[in-house]
N, C-alpha and C positions, 0 to 999 in steps of 0.2 A: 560514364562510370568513373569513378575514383579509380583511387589502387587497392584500395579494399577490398574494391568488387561491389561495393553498394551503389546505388546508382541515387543519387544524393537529388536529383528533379524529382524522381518517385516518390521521394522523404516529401520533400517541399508541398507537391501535390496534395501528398497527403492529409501533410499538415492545416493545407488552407481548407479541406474539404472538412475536415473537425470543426475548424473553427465557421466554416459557412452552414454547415448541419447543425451545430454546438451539440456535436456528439463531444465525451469524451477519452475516445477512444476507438481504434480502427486496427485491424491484424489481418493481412495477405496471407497467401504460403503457395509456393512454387515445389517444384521435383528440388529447385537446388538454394531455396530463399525462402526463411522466413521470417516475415519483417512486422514490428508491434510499435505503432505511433499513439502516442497517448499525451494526456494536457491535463492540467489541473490548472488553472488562475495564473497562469505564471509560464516561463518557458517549455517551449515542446521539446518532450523526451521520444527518444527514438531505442529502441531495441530490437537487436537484430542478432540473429542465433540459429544454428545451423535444425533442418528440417527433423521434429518431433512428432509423434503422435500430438494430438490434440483431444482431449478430454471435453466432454461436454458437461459443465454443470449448473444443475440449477437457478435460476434467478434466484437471487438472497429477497427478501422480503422488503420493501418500501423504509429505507431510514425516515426516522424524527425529524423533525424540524431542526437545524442547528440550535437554537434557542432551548430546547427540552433536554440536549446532548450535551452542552457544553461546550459546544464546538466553538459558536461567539467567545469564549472565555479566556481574557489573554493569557492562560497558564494552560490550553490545552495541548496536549502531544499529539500530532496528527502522524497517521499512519505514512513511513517513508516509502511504503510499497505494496503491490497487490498481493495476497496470498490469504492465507487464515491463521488468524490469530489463536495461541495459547499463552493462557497467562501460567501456566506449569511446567516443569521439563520434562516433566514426561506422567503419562494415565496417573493420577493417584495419590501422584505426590502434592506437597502445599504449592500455592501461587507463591509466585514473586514477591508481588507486593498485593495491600490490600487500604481499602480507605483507611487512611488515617496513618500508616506506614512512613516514616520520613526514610527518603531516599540522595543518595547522593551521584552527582552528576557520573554518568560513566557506567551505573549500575543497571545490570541487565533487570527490567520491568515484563520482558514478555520476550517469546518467541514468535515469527511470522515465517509460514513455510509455506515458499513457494519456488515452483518448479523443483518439489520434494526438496529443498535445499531449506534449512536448520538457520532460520538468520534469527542471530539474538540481539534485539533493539535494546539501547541504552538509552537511561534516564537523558533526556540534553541539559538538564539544570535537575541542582538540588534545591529539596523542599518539602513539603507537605503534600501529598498525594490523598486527594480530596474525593476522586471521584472516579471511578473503573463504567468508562462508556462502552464497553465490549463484554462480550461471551466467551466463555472456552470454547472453541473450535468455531467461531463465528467468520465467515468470509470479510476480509477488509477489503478498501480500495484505497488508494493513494489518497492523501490529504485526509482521512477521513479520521476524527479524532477518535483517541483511543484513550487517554487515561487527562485527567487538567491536576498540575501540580502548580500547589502555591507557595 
């Protein structure tokens, strides 16, 4: 084990076992660990956070095709993280933005709340906001595009 107290062969394991299953995604939990290894295309992220309840939720419905989504579109914004997406700050009020909206880089587009936590995504580039590939209150996952600004 590290000095952390994570025991970093466990990560490792883990990590091959994703990529030998092409899950993406895997989450233990002990009396005193709980530990979330996850992969999109690219480096494995490891997450590790002291022992929570665990909520079960619903499988989200089968995504489109990248192709119908926008997601191929070199101007899409992909989702930095799991939780559910609102494009409002709160029940009632206007979205953020909407097609056709020009935005500039910096500019909150959407909230994603996960592990009850308020994260407000910023624009990464100004531009033209062409197309909202999301729902109000729709489950996201990592990489998964969310709005394409050109």
């Amino acid at each position: 084990m590290s000095k952390s107290g994570v025991d970093q062969e466990l990560i490792r394991q883990l990590a091959a076992l994703l990529t030998e299953t092409d899950l993406s995604e895997i989450e233990i939990e002990t009396e005193s660990l709980r530990l979330r290894v996850a992969r999109q295309m690219g480096p494995t992220v490891a997450h590790v956070a002291a022992p929570a309840p665990v909520a079960h939720v619903a499988a989200a419905p089968a995504m489109a095709a990248p192709a119908e989504t926008g997601g191929t579109h070199p101007g899409a914004v992909p989702s930095p993280m799991v939780g559910t997406a609102y494009l409002a700050p709160e029940p009632g009020a206007p979205v953020f933005v909407q097609p056709g909206s020009n935005v500039t880089e910096g500019q909150t587009i959407l909230i994603i709340e996960a592990m009850k936590t308020m994260n407000h995504i910023p624009a990464p580039r100004s531009g033209k906001l062409t197309r909202v590939l999301v729902d109000d209150g729709q489950p996201v996952e990592f990489g998964e595009p969310l709005f394409v600004i050109e």
